[in-house]
N, C-alpha and C positions, 0 to 999 in steps of 0.2 A: 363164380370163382374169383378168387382176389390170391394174390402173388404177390407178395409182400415183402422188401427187402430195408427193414428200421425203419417203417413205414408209422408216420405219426397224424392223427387227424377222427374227425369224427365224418360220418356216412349215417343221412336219415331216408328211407325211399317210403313212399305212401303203398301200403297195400288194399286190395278191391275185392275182400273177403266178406262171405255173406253167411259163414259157418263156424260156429266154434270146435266144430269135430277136423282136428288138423292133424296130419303126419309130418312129422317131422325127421331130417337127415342131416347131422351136422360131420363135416371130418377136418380134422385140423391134420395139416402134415406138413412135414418140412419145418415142426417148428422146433427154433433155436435161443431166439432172447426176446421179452420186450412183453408187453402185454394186450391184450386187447380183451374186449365184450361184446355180448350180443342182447339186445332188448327189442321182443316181441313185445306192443303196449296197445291197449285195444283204444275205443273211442273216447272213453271218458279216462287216460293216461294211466290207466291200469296195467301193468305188470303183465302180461302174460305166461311170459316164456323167459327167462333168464339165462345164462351158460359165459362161465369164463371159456378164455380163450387164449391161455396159456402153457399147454401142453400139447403133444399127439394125442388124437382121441376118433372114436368113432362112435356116432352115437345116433340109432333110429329106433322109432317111437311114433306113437302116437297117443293126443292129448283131446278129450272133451270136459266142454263146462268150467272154460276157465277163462273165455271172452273172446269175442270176435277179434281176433286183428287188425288194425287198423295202419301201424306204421313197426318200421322195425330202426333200430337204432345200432350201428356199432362205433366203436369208443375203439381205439388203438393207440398206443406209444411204443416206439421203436420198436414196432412190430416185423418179426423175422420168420416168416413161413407162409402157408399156404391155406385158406378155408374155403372148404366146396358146401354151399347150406341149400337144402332143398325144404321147401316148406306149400303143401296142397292137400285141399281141402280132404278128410280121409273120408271112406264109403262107411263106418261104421257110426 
């Protein structure tokens, strides 16, 4: 979870996935002004998963055959709310 108040900066964390079959859960709340991004990007800096992150939103899913993940990326400027992101490996 991240609580964010004109919060500006980038956040890269390594992921230790061994599956391209993911579930994903993203919720933006509490959002007011500013922007931010989320990038899923597998081994060879491929794109995975994408999603702005400049509204309220709730959004779960799941995704195969679209690359392992390797790191995930977010991007923020004067970022004003709140993102809760859940992201494991799904049984189907």
């Amino acid at each position: 979870m991240l609580a964010a108040n004109s919060f500006t900066g980038n956040m890269e964390y390594e992921l230790a996935f061994t599956s391209d079959s993911l579930a994903y859960s993203v919720v933006v709340s509490n959002y007011k002004t500013g922007s931010g991004s989320l990038r899923v990007i597998d081994g060879n800096n491929i794109t995975v998963y994408s999603e702005p992150l400049q509204s309220n939103k709730v959004l779960a899913f799941t995704q195969t055959n679209k690359g392992i993940p390797k790191r995930i990326k977010f991007l923020f400027n004067e970022f004003f709310g709140t993102i809760n992101l859940g992201l494991v490996k799904s049984s189907t």
